[in-house]
C-alpha positions as CSV (number, residue, x, y, z in Angstrom):
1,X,147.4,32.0,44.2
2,X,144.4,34.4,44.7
3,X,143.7,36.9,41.8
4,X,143.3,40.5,42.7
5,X,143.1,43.8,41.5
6,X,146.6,45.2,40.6
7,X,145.4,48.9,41.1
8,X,142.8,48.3,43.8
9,X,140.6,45.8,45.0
10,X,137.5,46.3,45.5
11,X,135.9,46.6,48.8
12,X,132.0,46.0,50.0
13,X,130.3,47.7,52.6
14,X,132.2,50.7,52.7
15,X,135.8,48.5,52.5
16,X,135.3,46.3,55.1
17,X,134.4,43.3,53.0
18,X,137.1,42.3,50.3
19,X,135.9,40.5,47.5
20,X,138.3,38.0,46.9
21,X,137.5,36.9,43.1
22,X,139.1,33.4,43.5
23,X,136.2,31.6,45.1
24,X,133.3,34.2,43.1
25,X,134.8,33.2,39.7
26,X,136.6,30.2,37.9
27,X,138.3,31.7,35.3
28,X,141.3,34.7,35.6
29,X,139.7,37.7,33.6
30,X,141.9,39.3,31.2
31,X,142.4,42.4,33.3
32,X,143.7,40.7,36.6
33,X,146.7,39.3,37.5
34,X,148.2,37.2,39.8
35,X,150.7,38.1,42.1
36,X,153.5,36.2,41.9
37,X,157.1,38.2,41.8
38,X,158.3,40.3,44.2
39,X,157.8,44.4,41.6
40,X,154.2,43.0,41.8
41,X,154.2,42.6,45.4
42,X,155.9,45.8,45.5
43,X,152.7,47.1,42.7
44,X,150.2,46.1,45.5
45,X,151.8,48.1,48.3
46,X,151.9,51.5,46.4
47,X,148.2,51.6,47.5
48,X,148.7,50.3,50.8
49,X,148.4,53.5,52.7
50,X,145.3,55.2,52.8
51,X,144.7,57.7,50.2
52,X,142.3,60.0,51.8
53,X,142.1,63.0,53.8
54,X,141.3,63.2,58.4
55,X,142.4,66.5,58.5
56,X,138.8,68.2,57.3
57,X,137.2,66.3,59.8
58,X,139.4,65.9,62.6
59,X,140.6,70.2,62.6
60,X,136.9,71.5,62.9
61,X,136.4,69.1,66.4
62,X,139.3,70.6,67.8
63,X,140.0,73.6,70.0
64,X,141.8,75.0,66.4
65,X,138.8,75.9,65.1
66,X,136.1,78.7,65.4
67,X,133.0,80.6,63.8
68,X,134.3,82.8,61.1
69,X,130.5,84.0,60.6
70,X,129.0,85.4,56.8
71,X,132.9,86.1,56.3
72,X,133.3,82.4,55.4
73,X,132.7,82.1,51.5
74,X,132.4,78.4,51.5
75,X,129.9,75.7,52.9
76,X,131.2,72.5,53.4
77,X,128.9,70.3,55.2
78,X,131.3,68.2,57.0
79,X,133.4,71.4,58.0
80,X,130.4,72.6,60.1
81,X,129.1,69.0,61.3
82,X,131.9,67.8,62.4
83,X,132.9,71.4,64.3
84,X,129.4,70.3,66.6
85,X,131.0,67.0,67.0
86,X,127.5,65.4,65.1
87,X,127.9,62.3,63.6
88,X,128.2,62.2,59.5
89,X,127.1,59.6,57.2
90,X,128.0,61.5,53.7
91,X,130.3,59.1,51.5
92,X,131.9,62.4,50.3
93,X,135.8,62.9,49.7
94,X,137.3,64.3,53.6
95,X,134.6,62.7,55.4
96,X,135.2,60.5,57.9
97,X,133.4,57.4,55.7
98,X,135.7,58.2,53.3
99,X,138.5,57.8,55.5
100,X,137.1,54.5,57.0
101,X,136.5,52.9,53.4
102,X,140.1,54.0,52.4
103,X,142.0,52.6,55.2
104,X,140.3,49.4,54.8
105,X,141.0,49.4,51.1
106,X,144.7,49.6,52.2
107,X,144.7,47.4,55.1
108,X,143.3,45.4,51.9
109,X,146.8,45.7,49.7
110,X,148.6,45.2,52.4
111,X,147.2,41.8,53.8
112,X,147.3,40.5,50.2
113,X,150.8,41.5,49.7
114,X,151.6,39.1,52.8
115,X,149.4,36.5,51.7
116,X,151.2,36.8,48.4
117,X,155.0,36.9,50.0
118,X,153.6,33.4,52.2
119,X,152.7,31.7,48.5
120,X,156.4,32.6,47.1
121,X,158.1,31.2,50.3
122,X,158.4,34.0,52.7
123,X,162.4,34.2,51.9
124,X,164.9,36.9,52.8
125,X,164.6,38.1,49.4
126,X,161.3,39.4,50.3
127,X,161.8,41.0,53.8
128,X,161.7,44.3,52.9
129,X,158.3,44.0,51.0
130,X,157.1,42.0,54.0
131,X,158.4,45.0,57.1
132,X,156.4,47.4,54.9
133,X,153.0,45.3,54.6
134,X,152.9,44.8,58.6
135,X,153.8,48.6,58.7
136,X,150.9,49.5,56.7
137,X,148.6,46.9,58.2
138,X,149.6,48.2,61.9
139,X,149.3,51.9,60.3
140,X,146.0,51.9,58.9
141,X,144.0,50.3,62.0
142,X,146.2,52.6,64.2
143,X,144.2,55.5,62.7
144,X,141.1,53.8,62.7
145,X,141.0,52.7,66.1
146,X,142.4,56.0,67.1
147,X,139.7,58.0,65.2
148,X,136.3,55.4,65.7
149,X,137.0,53.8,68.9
150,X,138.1,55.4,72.4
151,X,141.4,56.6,73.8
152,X,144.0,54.4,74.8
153,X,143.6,53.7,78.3
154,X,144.3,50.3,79.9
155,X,142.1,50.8,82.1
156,X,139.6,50.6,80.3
157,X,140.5,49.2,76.8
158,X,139.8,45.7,77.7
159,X,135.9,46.6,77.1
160,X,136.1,49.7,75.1
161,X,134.6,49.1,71.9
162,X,138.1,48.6,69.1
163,X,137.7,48.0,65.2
164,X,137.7,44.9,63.5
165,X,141.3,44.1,62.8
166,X,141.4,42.6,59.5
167,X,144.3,40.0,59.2
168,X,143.6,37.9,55.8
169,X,142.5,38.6,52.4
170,X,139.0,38.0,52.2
171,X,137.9,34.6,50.5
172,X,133.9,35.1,50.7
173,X,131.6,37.4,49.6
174,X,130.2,38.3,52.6
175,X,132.1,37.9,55.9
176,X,131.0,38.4,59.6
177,X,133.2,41.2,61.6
178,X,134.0,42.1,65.5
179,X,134.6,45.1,66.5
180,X,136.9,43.4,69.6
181,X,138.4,45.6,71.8
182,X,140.7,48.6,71.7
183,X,143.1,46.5,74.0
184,X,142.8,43.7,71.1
185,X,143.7,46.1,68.6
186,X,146.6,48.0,70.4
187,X,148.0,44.1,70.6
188,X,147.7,43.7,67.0
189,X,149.3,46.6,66.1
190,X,152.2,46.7,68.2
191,X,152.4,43.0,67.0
192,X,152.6,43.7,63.7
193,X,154.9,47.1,64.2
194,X,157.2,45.3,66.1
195,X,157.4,42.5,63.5
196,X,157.9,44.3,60.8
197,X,160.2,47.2,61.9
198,X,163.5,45.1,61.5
199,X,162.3,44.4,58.0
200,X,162.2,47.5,57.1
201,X,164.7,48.7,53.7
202,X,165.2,52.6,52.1
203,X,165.5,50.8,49.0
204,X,162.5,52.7,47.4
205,X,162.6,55.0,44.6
206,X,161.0,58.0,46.0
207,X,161.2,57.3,49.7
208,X,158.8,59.7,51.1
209,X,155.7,57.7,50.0
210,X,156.8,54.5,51.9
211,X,157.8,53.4,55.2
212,X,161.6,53.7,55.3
213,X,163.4,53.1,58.4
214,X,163.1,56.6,59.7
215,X,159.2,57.1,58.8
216,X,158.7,53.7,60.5
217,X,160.1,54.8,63.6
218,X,158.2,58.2,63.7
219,X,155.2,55.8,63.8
220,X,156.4,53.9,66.4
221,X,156.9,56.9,68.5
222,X,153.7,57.9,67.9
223,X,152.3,54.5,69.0
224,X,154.7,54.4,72.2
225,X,153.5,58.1,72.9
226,X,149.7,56.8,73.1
227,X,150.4,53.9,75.4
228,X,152.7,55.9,77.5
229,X,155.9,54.0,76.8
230,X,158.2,56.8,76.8
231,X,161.6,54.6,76.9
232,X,160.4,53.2,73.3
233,X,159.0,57.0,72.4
234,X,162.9,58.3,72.6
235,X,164.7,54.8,71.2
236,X,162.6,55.1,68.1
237,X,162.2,59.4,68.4
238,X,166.0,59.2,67.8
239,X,165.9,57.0,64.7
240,X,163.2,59.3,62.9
241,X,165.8,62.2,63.6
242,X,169.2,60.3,62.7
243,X,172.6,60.4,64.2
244,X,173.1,64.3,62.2
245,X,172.4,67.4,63.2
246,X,168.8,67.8,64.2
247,X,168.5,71.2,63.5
248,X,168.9,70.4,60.1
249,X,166.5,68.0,59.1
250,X,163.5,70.0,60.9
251,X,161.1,72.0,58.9
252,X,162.4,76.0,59.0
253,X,160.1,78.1,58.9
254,X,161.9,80.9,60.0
255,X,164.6,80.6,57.2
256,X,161.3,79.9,54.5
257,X,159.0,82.8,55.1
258,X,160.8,85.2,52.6
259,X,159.4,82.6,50.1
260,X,157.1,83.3,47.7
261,X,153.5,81.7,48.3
262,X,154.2,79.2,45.5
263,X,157.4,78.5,46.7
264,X,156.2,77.7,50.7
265,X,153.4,75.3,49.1
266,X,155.6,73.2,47.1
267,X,158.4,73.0,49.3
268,X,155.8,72.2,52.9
269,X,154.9,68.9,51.1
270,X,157.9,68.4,48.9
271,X,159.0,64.3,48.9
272,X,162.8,65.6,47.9
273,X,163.9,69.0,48.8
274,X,162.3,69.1,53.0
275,X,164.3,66.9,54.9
276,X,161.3,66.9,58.0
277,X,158.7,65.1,55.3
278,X,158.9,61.4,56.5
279,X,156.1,60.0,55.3
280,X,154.1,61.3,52.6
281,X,150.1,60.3,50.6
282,X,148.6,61.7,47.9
283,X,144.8,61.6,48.1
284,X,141.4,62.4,46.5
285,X,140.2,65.5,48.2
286,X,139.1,69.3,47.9
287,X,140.3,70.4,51.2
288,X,142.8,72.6,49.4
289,X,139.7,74.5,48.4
290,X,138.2,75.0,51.5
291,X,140.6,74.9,54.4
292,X,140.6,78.8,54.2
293,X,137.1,79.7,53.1
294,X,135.2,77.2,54.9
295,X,133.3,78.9,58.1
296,X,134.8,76.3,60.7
297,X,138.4,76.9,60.3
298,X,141.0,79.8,61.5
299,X,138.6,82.0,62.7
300,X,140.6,85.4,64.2
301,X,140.5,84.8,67.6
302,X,142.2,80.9,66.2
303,X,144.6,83.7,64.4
304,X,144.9,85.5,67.4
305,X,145.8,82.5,70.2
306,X,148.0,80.0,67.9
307,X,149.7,82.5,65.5
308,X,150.0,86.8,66.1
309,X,150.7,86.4,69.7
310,X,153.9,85.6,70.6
311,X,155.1,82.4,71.8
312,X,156.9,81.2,75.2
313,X,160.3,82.8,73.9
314,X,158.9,86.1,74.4
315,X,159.0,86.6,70.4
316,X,156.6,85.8,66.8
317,X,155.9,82.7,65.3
318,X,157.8,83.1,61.6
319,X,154.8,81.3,59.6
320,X,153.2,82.6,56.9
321,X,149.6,83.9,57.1
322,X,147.7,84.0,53.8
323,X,143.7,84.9,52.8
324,X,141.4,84.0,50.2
325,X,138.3,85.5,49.4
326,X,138.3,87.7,52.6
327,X,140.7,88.9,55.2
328,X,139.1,86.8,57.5
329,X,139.8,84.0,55.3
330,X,143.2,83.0,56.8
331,X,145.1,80.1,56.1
332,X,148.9,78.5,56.0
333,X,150.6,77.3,52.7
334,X,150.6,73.9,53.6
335,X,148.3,72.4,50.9
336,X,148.4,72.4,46.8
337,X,145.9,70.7,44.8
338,X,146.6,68.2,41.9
339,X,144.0,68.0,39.1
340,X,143.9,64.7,37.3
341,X,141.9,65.4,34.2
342,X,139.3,62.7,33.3
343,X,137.8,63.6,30.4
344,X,139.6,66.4,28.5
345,X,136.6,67.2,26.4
346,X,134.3,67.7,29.0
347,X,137.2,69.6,31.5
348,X,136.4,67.3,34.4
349,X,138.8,65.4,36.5
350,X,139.5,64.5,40.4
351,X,141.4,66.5,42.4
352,X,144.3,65.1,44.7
353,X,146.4,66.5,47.8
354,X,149.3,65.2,49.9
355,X,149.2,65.2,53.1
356,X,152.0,65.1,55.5
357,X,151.7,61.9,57.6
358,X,154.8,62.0,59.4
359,X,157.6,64.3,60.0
360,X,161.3,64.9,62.0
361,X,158.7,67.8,63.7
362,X,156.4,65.3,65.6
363,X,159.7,62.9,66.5
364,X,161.3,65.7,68.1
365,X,158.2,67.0,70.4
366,X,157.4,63.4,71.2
367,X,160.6,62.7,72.2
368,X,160.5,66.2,74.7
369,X,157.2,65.0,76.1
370,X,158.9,61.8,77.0
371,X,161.7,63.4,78.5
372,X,159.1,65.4,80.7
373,X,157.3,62.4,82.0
374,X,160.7,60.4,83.0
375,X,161.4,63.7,84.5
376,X,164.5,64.4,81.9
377,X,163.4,68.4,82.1
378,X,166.9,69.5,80.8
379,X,166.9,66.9,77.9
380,X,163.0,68.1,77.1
381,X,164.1,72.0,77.6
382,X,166.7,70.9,74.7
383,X,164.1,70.0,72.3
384,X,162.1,72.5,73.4
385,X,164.6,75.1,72.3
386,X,165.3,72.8,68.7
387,X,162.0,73.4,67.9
388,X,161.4,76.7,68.1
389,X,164.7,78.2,67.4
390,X,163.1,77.3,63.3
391,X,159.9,78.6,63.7
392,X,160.6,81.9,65.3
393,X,160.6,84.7,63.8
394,X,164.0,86.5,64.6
395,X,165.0,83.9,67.0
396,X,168.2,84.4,68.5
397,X,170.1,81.5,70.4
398,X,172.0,83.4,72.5
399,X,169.2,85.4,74.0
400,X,166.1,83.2,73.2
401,X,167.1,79.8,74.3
402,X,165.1,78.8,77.4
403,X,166.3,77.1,80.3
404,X,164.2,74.9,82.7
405,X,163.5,77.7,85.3
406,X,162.1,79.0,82.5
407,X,159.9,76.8,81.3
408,X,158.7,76.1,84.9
409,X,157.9,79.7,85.4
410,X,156.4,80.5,82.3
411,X,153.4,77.7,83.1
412,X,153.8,77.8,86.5
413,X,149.7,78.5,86.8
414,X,148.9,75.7,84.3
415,X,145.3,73.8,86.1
416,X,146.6,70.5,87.0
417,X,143.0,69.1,85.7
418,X,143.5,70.5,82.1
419,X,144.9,67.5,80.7
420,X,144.2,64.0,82.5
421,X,145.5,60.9,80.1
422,X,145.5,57.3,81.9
423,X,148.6,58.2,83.4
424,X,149.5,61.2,86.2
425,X,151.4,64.0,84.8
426,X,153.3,65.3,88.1
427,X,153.6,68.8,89.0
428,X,157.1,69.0,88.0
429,X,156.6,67.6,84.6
430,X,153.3,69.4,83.7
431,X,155.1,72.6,82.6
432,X,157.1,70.8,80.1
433,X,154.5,68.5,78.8
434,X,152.0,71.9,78.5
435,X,154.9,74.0,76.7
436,X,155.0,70.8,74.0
437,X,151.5,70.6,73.3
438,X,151.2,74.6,72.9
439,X,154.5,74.1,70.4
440,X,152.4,70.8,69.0
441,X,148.9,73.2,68.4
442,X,151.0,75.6,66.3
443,X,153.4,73.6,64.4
444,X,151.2,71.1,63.4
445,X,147.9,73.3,62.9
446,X,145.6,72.4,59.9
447,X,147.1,69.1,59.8
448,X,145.1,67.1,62.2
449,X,147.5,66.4,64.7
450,X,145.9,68.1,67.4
451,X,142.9,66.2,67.8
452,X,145.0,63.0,68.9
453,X,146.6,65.2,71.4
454,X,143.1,66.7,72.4
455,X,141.7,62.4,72.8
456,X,145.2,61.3,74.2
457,X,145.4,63.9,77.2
458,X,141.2,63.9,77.5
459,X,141.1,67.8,77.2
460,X,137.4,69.5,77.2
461,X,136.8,71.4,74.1
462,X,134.2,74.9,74.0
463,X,132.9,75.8,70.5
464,X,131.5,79.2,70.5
465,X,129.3,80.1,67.2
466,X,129.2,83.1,65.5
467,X,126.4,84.4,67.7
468,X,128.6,83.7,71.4
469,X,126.8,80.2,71.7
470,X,128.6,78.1,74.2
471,X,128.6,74.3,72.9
472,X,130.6,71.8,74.7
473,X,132.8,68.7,74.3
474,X,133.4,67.4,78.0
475,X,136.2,65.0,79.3
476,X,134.9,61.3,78.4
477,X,132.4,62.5,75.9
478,X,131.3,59.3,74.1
479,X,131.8,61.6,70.9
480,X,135.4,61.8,70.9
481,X,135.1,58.6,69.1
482,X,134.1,59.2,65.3
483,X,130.6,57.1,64.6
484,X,130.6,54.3,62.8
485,X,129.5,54.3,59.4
486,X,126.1,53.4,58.7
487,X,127.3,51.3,55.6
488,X,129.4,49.0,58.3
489,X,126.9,48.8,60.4
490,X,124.4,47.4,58.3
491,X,126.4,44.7,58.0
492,X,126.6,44.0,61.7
493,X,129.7,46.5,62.9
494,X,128.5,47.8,66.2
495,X,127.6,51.1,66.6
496,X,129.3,53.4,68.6
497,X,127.8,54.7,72.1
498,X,126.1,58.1,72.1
């Protein structure tokens, strides 16, 4: 049995090397422990998710972002490097490094939890603890590959440059790493999803921090959406949502923006009260401090476009617009901070924020871009309608409810180049796949959502600075894939093209 780290273990190289203590020392130090019942199994997989922020560096590289100018009260260096699309090698909280070295910490937990549940016998009475390792596993290298390598694109993915997809607890100090391709690591992960979906149990104590049955199937529509398997994007779609009344379970924002401030916060990432919260993490960051005073963030014409004009029903989106520091400073209450205090004496601490990783919201669109692309347009008008009769602003169903004429009208001068994924959108579908991503830009702004949609669908991408400077992120720009830390690539992890 190996001895680890209950908390943590520890990672080299920026994560990608575990050190495995069992063949580094010969005797069990008095603050390990060896995993050997299933509650410490279940111990390890607490910190199999990755407890760090993408949105502060995935939002600024996105179309949701613009120059704010002097009105911005805060620098934040990865705000404004990443909103150039220049690669970062700060080890900061919200970087991307961070990200990278976090994921791999969990992808860490995660393979020791199934070396562990191997050692006691791999038995039914483990299952559960198993389904949610692979999960996690799958999970963690899904964002990875998704943020550091290429899009999807089987065209392509045989050669495109993956990540290394870590399958064992380490058992050397140093090991020797591939970066494969992203075909390779689409395999693994659908390998490992598909494997440990049926394993999958709700018998957690607060379910929104772990993969239960629904939050594993938001995932897997996720995946299925990327790969362009829109059968398996609906199957697994209706599973996030349940057999209930959909309305119900999706975030309203209409019926919460007579909330105070303090009330909208708590209840956007609430793990009880929202039903649409899937899958919650808690993380090290300080993007609650910056996401409205930074320069690179909701600039007004981001105001303008996503949030005071009206959307496709002809009426206002219901959300909430708050400032800091500024009128220009505008942000949604979407994010609270959580101090943990250190040392009392001194007043210092780290602070934490949860983050929303999946939700009922991004089943239900997923599932209406499906329905577009297998040419469902009446089944894809109904989600449609689901989810903006809860984020209107005075919606009514009996006037606002949009049919598919409607739809096809309303982007009936949509440019058939503006998004070009591996597969062909046809004419018919393109209205109904464009209406879902506009919904998709909204909904899901300042959570960095958009950015997959942006590298999934190959859109271009203008920046404009303060001063009207034009900079550009074409179609097939080599960076649309994250760099590669310089930590990992010292120890031999390719580099990616630029």
């Amino acid at each position: 049995m190996k001895n680890i780290y209950i908390r943590k273990i520890q990672i080299l190289f920026g994560v990608l090397l575990l050190v495995s203590c069992s063949d580094i020392l010969d005797e069990t130090p008095d603050n390990r422990t060896t995993i050997d019942t299933p509650d410490k199994i279940a111990e390890l997989l607490v910190a199999a998710y990755p407890e760090a922020a993408y949105v502060s560096f995935l939002e600024p590289m996105s179309d949701n972002a613009g120059d704010k100018g002097s009105s911005a009260t805060v620098e934040f260096r990865v705000n404004e490097e990443m909103y150039f699309w220049r690669d970062l090698n700060d080890i900061d909280t919200d970087t991307p490094t961070n990200y990278w070295n976090e994921a791999y910490k969990a992808i860490a937990q995660a393979n020791q939890a199934l070396a562990s549940i191997e050692e006691l016998g791999d038995g039914i009475e483990l299952s559960a603890l198993k389904g949610e390792a692979l999960l996690c596993r799958a999970y963690a290298h899904y964002m990875l590959v998704n943020i550091f390598s290429k899009a999807f694109n089987p065209s392509t993915s045989s050669s495109d440059l993956g990540i290394p997809y870590v399958l064992e607890p380490e058992t050397v100090l140093l090991a020797d790493y591939e970066r494969g391709t992203v075909a390779d690591v689409y395999a693994n992960i659908q390998k490992d999803l598909e494997e440990g979906l049926p394993l999958i149990q709700d018998n957690y104590e607060i379910k929104a921090f772990h993969f239960t049955k629904k939050a594993a199937s938001a995932f897997a529509s996720r995946f299925y959406l990327t790969v362009g398997d829109w059968e398996k994007v609906i199957e697994h779609s209706n599973i996030a949502l349940g057999d209930g009344n959909t309305l119900a379970v999706l975030r309203n924002i209409a019926s919460s923006s007579n909330l105070t401030f303090n009330e909208q916060v708590a209840l956007y990432t609430s793990s009880t009260v929202e039903p649409a919260n899937l899958l919650l993490v808690t993380g090290s960051s300080l993007y609650n401090r910056i996401d409205a005073r930074a320069r690179y963030q909701m600039a007004p014409n981001i105001v303008n476009n996503l949030f005071n004009s009206a959307n496709i029903t002809g009426k206002g989106w219901a959300y909430s617009l708050f400032f800091r520091g500024g009128s220009d400073n505008n942000f949604i209450p979407k994010y609270q901070e959580y101090f943990r205090v250190t040392n009392q004496a001194a007043g210092i601490g780290i602070p934490f924020v949860t983050f929303v990783l999946f939700s009922t919201d991004e089943a239900l669109l997923n599932r209406a871009e499906a329905y577009a692309m297998l040419g469902q347009y009446e089944n894809a008008t109904n989600d449609i309608n689901m989810s903006l009769a809860v984020k209107t602003d005075g919606y009514n169903p009996s006037t606002d409810t949009l049919t598919p004429e409607d739809i096809a009208a309303i982007y009936q001068g949509v440019p058939t180049d503006l998004y070009t994924p591996f597969y062909t959108i046809s004419n018919e579908a393109l209205p109904f796949v464009s209406a879902v991503l506009d919904i998709k830009q909204t909904v899901f702004y300042n959570e960095g959502l958009r950015w997959f949609d942006v590298k999934r669908h190959n859109i271009a991408i203008e920046h404009l600075d303060f001063f009207g400077n034009s900079y550009e992120l074409p179609k097939g720009d080599n960076r649309r894939a994250v760099q590669i830390p310089e930590a990992a690539q010292s120890f031999g992890v390719e580099a990616n093209p630029r």
